[in-house]
C-alpha positions as CSV (number, residue, x, y, z in Angstrom):
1,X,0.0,0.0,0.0
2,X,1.4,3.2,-0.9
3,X,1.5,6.0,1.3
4,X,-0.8,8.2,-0.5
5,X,-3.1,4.9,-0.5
6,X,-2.9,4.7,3.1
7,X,-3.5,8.2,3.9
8,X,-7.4,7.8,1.9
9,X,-7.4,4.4,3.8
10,X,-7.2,5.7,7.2
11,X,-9.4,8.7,6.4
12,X,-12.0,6.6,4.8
13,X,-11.6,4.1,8.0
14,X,-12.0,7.1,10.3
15,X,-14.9,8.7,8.5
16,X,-16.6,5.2,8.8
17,X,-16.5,4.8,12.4
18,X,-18.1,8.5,12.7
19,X,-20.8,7.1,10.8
20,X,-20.6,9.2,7.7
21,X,-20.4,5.8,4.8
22,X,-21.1,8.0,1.9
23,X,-17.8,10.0,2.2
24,X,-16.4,6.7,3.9
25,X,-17.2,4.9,0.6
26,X,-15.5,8.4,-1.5
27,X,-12.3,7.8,0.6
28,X,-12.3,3.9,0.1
29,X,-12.8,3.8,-3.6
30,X,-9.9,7.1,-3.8
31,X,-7.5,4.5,-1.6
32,X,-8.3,1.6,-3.7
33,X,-7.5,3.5,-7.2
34,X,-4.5,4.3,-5.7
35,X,-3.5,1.2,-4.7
36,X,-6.0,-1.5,-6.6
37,X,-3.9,-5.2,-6.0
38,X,-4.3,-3.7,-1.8
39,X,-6.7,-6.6,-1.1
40,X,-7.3,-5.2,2.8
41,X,-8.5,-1.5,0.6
42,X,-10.5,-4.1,-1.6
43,X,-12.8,-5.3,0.7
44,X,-13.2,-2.7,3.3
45,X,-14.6,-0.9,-0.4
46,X,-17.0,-3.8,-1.3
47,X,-18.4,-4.1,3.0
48,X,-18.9,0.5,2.5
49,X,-20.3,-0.7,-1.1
50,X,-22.5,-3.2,0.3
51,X,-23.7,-1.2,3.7
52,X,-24.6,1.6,1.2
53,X,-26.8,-0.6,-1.0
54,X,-24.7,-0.8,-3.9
55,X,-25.3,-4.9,-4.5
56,X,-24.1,-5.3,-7.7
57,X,-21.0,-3.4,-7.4
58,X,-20.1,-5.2,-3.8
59,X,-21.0,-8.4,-5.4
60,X,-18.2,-7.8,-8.2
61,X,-15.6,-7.3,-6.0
62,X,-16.0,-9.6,-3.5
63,X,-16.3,-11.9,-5.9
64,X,-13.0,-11.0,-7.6
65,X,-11.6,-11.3,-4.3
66,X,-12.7,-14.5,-3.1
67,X,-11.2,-16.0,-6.6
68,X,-7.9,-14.5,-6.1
69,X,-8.5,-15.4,-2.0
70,X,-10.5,-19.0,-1.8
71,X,-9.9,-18.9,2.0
72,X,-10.4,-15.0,2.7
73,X,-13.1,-16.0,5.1
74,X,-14.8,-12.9,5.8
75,X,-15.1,-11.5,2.0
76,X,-16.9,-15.2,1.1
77,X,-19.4,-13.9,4.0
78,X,-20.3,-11.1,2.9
79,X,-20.3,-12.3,-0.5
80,X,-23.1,-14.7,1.0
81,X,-24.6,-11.4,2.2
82,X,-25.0,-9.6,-0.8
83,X,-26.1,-12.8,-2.9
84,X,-28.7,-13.6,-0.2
85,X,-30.2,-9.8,-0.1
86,X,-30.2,-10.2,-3.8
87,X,-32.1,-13.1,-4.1
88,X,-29.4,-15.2,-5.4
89,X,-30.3,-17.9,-2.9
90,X,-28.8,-20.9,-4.5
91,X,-24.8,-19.1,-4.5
92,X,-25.6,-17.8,-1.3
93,X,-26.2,-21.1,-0.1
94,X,-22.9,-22.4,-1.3
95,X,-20.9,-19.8,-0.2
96,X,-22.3,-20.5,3.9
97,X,-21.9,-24.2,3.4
98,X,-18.3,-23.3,2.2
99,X,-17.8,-21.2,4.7
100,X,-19.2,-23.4,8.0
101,X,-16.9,-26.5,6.3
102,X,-13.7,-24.3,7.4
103,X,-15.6,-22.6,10.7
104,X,-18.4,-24.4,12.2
105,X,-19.2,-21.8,14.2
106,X,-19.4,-18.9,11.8
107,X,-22.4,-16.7,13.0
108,X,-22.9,-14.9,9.7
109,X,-23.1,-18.4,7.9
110,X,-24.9,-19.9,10.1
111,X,-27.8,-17.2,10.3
112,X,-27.2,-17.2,6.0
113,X,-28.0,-20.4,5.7
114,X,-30.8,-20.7,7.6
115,X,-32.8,-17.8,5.8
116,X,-31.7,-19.4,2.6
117,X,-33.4,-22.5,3.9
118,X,-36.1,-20.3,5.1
119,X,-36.5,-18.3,1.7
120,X,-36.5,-22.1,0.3
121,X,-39.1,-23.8,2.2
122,X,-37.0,-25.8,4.5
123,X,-37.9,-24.8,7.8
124,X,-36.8,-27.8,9.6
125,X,-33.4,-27.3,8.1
126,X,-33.2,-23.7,8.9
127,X,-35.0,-24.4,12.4
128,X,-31.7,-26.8,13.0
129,X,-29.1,-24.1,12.3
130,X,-30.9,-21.4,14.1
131,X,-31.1,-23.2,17.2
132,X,-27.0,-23.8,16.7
133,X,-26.6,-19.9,16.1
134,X,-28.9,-18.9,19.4
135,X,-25.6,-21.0,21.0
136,X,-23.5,-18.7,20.2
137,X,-26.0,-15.5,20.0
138,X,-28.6,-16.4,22.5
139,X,-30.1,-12.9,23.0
140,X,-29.4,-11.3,19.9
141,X,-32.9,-10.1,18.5
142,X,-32.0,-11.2,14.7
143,X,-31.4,-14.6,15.8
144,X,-34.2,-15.3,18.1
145,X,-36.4,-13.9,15.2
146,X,-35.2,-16.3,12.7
147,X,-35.3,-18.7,15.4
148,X,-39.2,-18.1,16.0
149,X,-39.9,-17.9,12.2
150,X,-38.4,-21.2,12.1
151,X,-40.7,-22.6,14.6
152,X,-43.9,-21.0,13.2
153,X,-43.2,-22.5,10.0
154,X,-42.2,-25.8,11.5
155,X,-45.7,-25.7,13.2
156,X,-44.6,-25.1,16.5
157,X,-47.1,-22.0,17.1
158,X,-47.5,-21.7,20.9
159,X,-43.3,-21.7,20.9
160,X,-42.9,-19.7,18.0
161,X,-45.2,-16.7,19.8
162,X,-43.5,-17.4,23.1
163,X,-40.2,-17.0,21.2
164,X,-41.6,-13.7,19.1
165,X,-42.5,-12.2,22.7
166,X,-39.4,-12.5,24.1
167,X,-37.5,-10.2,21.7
168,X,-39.7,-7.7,21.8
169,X,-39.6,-7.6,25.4
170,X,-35.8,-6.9,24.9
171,X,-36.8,-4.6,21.6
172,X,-40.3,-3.4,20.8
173,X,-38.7,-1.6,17.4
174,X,-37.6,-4.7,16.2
175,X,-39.8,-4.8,13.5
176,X,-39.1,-8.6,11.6
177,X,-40.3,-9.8,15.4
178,X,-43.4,-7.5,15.6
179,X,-44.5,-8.7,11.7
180,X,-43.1,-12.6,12.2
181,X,-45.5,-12.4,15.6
182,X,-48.6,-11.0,13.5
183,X,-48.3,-13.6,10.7
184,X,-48.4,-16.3,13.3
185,X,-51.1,-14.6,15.3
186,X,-53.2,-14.4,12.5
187,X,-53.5,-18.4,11.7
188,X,-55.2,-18.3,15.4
189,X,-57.2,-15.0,14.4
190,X,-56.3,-13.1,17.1
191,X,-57.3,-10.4,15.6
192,X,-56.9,-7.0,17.5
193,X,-53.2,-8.1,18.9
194,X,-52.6,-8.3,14.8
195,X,-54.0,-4.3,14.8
196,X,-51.7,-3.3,17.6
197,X,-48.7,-4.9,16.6
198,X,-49.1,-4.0,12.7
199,X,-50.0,-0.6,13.6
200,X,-46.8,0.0,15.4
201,X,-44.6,-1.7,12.9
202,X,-46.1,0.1,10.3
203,X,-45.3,3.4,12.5
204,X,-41.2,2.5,12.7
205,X,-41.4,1.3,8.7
206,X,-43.8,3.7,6.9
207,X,-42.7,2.7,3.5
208,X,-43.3,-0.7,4.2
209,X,-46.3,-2.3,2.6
210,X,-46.6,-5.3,4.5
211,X,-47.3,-4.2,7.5
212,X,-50.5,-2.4,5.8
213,X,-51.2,-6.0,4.4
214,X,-51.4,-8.1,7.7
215,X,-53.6,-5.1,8.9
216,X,-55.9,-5.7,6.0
217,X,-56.1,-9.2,6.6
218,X,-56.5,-8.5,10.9
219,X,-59.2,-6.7,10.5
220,X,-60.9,-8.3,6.9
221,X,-61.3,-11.0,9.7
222,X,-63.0,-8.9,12.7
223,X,-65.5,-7.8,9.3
224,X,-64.4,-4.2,9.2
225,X,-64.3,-4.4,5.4
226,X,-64.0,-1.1,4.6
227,X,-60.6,-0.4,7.1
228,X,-59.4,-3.7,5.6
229,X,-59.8,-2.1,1.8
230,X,-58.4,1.0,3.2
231,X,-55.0,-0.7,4.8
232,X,-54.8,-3.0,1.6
233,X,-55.1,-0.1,-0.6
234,X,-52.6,2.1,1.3
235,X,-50.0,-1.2,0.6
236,X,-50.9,-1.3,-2.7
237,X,-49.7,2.8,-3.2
238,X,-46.6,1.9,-1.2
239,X,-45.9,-0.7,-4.3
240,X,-47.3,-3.5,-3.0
241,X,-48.3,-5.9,-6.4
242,X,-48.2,-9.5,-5.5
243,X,-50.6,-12.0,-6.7
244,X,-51.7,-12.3,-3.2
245,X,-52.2,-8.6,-2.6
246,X,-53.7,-7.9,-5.9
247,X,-56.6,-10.7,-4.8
248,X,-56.6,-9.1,-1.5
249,X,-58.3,-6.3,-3.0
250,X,-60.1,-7.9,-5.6
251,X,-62.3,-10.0,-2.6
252,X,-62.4,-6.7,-0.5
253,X,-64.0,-4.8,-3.6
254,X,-66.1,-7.8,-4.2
255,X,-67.5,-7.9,-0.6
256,X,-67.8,-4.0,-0.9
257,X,-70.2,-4.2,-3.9
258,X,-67.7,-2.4,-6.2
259,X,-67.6,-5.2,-8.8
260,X,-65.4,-3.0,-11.4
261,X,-62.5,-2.9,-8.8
262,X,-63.3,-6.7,-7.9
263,X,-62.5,-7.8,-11.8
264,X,-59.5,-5.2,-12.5
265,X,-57.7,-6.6,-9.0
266,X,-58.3,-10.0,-10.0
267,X,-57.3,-9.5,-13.7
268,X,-54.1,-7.8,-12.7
269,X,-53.3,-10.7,-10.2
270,X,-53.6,-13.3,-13.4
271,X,-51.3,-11.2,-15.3
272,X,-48.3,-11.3,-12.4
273,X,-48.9,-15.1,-12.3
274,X,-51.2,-16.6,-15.0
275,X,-50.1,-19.9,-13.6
276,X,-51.8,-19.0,-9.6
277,X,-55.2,-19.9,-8.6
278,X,-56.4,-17.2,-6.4
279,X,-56.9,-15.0,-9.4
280,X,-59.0,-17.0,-11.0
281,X,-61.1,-17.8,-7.5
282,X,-61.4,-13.9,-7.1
283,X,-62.2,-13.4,-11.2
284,X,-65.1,-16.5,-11.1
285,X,-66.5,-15.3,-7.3
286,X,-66.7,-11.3,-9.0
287,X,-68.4,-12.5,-12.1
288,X,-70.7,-14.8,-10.1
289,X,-71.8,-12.1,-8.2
290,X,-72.9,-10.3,-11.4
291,X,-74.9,-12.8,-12.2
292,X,-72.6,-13.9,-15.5
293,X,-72.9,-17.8,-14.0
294,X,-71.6,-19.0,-17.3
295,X,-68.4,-17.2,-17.5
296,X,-67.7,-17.4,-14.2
297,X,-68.2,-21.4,-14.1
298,X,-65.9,-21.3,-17.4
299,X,-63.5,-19.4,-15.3
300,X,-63.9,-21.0,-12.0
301,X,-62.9,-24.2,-13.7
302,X,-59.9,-23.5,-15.5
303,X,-57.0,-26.3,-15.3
304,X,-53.9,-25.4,-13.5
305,X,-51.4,-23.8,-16.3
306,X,-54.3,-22.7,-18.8
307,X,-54.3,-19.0,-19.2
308,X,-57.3,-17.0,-19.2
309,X,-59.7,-17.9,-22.2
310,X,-59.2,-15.1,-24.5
311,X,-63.3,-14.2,-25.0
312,X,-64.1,-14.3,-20.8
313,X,-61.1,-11.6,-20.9
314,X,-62.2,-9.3,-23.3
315,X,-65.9,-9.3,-21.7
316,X,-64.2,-8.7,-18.6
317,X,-62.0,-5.8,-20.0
318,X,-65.4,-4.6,-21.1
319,X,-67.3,-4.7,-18.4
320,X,-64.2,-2.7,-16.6
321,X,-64.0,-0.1,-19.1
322,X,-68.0,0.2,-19.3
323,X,-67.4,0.6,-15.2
324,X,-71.0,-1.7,-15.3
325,X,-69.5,-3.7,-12.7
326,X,-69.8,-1.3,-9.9
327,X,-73.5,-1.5,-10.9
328,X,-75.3,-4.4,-8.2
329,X,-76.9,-7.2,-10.3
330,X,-80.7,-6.6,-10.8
331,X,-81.7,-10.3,-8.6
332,X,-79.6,-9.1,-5.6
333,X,-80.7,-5.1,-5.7
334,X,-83.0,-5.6,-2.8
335,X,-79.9,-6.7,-0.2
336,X,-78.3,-4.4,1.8
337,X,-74.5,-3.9,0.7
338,X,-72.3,-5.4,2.7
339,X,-70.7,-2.8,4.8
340,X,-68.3,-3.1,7.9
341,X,-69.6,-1.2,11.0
342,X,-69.0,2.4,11.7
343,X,-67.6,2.6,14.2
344,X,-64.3,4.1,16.0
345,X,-61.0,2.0,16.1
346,X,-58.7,2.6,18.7
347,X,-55.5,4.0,17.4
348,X,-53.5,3.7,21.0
349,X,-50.2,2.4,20.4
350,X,-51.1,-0.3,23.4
351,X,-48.3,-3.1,23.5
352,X,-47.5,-5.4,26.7
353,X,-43.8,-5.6,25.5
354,X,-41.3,-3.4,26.0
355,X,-38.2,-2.4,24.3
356,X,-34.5,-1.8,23.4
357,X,-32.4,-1.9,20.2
358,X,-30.8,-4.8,17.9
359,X,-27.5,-6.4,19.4
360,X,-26.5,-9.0,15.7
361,X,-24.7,-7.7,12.8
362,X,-27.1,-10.1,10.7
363,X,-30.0,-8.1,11.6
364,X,-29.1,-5.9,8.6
365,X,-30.5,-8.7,6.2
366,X,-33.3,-9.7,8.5
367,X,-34.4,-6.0,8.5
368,X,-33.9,-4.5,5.2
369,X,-35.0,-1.3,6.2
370,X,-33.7,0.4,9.6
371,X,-36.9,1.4,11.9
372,X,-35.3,4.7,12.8
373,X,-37.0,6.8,15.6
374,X,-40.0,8.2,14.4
375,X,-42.1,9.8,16.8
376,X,-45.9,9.5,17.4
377,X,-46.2,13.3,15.7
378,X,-44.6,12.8,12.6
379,X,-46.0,9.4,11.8
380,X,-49.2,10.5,9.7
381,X,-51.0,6.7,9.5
382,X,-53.2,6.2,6.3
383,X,-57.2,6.2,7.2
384,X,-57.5,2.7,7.9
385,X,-59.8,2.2,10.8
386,X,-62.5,4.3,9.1
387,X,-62.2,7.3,11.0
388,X,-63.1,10.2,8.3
389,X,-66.2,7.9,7.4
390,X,-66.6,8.2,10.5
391,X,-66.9,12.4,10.9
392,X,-68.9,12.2,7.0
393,X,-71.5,10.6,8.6
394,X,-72.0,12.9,11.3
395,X,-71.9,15.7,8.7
């Protein structure tokens, strides 16, 4: 390393620990032009590259380094990092298993592999090598949340929630436990502790649409249909477009009487995934309901792989356009619409847990976004629990 190299090293090293990575990452990629065979300035560039989001340049050259390195341990991890946060689950996955052959005990690879395993469907592999990471980590919040997510896919509820409990007792910000906790709550429709805990993760991760999806689904269940559209809507801005989402709000439109909404949702959904089901369910249930028994029979019906018959589409792409659907069918004008009650939610941030920060390194890929503080003033929560239907009526 040449001394002019080391001098943009050690300022780059320095302006890291201050906490200011962009300049950090300015000062590492000066050193490393300066000296580019420094392998030490070569991955302390790809970690600032890969801490600052920049996957496909930190994947490139840790990569290059772990070619010209085989055994340079720690650039392999966080080449298993970057790979896993990219998707790439299947190099991830060889990289941790490469890794825990030379150290056992590595924590990084360890908690890797078992979201890899997670992410795959192996829960009971991933359950395994969580357990063997809470050895080494046993209060760390990242790996008693994998831990937990393990055991609620394993079907090991009661534990799982136990599990979920205790890290937010140690952090109530730790939003992958407060989201992991309402998914399993859900199966067992508890209902308002989904609100509460949803609510508040939704508070520390406002740009998150999931949050705003488990809240749909909470209170979807308790019958409030019209919060539920609300929360599943406000996902939906936030750029929520799963299959799952998209037939999320074609069933609340349905059960809302908007019909036109029920069939664009449900269309949409076929078009992320005309292989899925659920679209077709929520296309055959909305055309039922306008009395079009026929086409939604033909629909309702359709073999698994078989796209959407050309004809039904176009008549459904009509009836959209036409906005007819929003219309109620002639036989059925009589019923009342289906409404949820108008009543007031409570919006208290109530929780029986309380709170203190992450403690694992890993809890960077666990949580993709940082909560950050955000206080109970600045957090502006979309109108999900009804409450400007609410002041209309009394207008």
């Amino acid at each position: 390393m040449t001394a002019a190299a080391r001098k943009a090293f050690d300022e780059a090293v320095a302006l890291e620990n201050s906490g200011d990575l962009d300049m950090a990452l300015v000062a590492y990629l000066k050193a490393q032009e300066l000296s580019p065979q420094d392998t030490e300035i070569a991955y302390r560039t790809a970690s600032a590259l890969l801490q600052a989001g920049f996957l496909e340049e930190a994947q490139s050259q840790l990569r290059r380094i772990v070619f010209s390195e085989p055994d340079h341990l720690k650039a392999r991890s966080s080449l298993g990092n970057c790979q896993l946060l990219m998707g790439d689950h299947a190099n991830a996955s060889l990289n941790f298993k490469e890794i825990l052959e030379q150290e056992p005990n590595s924590r990084n690879a360890l908690f890797g592999l078992a979201t890899v395993k997670l992410n795959e469907g192996n829960a009971g592999e991933a359950e395994v090598l969580s357990r063997r990471l809470l050895e080494h980590l046993p209060d760390s919040t990242a790996a008693l949340s994998l831990f937990a997510e393990s055991q609620a896919k394993t079907s090991q509820t009661v534990s799982a929630i136990a599990t979920y409990r205790k890290v937010l007792k140690s952090d109530q910000n730790y939003t992958p436990a407060l989201l992991g906790l309402s998914e399993t709550l859900l199966l067992g429709k508890r209902y308002d502790e989904v609100i509460r805990h949803t609510i508040r993760a939704s508070q520390l991760t406002p740009k998150d649409p999931r949050p705003l999806e488990l809240l749909a689904d909470a209170l979807s269940g308790k019958g409030d249909l019209e919060d539920a559209y609300e929360a599943a809507e406000a996902a939906f801005k936030l750029g929520s477009r799963s299959v799952f989402a998209l037939v999320r709000l074609s069933v609340l439109s349905r059960k809302l009487g908007n019909y036109t909404s029920a069939l664009k949702y449900a269309l949409a959904a076929h078009d992320v995934d005309n292989s899925a089901h659920e679209p077709f369910n929520a296309l055959g249930t909305a055309l039922a309901s306008l009395k079009h028994a026929k086409k939604a029979r033909a629909v309702l019906t359709v073999k698994a792989g078989q796209g959407l018959d050309g004809d039904i589409r176009t008549f459904v792409e009509s009836l959209v356009e036409s906005d007819t659907g929003n219309v109620k069918p002639e036989a059925s004008s009589s019923k009342k619409t289906e409404t949820s009650p108008k009543r007031r939610t409570s919006l208290k941030r109530a929780s029986d847990d309380t709170l203190t920060a992450e403690e694992d390194e890993n809890s960077r890929i666990h949580q993709k976004q940082p909560a950050g503080n955000v206080s109970e003033d600045e957090f502006q929560l979309p109108n999900v629990l009804g409450l400007s239907r609410q002041d209309r009526s009394k207008a």
